[in-house]
N, C-alpha and C positions, 0 to 999 in steps of 0.2 A: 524839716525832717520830723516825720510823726513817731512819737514812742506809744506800743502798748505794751500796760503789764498786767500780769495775771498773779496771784499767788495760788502756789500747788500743797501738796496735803502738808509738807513738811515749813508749811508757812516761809517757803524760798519766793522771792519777787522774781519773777521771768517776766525781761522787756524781748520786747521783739522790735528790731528797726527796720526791715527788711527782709524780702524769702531767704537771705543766705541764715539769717539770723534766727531765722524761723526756722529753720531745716538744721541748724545746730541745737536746738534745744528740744525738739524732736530724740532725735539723738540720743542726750542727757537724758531725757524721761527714759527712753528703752531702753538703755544703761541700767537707768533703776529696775525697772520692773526687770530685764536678766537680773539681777542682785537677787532681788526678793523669789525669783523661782529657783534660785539654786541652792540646794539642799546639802547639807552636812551627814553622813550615813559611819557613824563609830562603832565598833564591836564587832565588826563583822569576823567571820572567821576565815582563816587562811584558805580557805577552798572555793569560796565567794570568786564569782567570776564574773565579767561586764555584762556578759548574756545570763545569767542568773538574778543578779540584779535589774536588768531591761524587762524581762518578764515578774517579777515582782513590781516595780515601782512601775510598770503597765496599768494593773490594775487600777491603778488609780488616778491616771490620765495619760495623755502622751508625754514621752521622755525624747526630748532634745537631746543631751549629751550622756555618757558618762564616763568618770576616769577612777580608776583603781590607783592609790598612791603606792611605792614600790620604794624598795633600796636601791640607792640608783648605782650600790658596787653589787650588788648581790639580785636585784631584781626579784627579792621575795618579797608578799606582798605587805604592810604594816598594819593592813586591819583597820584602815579607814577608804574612805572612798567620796567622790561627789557626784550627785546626780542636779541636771537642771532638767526639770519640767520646761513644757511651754508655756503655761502660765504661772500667774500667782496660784489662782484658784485652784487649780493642781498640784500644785506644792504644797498646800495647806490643806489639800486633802491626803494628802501622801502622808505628810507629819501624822496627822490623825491615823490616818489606818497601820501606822508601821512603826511611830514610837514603840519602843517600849515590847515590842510582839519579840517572838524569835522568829530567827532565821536561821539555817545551817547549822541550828543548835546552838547558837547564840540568840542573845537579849538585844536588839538592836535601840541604837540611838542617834533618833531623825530630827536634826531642827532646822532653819535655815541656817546655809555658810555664813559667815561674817568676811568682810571684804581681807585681804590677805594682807597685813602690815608688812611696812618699811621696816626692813632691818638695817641696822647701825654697824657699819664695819671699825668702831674702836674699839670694842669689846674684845676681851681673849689675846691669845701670843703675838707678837708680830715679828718677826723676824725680821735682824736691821740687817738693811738691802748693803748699808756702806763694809760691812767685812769687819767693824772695830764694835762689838756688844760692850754691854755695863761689866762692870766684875774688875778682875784683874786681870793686867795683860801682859803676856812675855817680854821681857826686858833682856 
């Protein structure tokens, strides 16, 4: 069995043993580089809409996705949003021309997303499922 390895920008060793092996770590790379073209867009203002933002963040290359964050009892909007370019290089020309600009009358602020953390379900109330809480109890 032959191993190759490579090391990538983030100094990660990638062996490759095989095409399936080869074609998973393919993969992982395009994973990343989606990471790095998806953009964080804050401040927006509640009037801001998907086709408003499409034609803005146009300008400064092609826009793969975008998603307006919302109340999901109330479905108004929060005044953030993400946008994924198709590439890096778009992304980072996007950050450049739209930090910081306005928009809608708003001061926008453009960086790259940060990947989306694990939340921990111990935190906060829980309500005991058995029918007998802490406290005192009828006698």
């Amino acid at each position: 069995m032959k191993f190759r390895g490579t090391f990538c920008a983030d100094k990660q060793l990638l062996l490759s043993v095989d095409r399936s092996a080869t074609a998973i770590l393919k993969v992982t790379l395009q994973e990343k580089i989606a990471v790095e073209s998806k953009l964080y867009v804050g401040n927006l203002s509640y009037d801001s809409t998907e086709q408003t933002l499409r034609e803005l963040f146009s300008q400064a290359g092609e826009v793969k996705e975008i998603a307006l964050i919302t109340d999901k009892y109330t479905g108004q909007p929060k005044g953030f949003g993400f946008v994924q370019m198709m590439s890096q290089a778009d992304a980072e020309k996007a950050i450049r021309m739209f930090n910081d600009q306005e928009f809608d009358g708003r001061r926008l602020i453009v960086n790259i997303a940060r990947p989306k953390e694990e939340r921990s379900s111990s935190g906060g109330y829980r309500r005991n499922s058995g029918g007998r809480g802490g406290g005192r109890g009828r006698y």
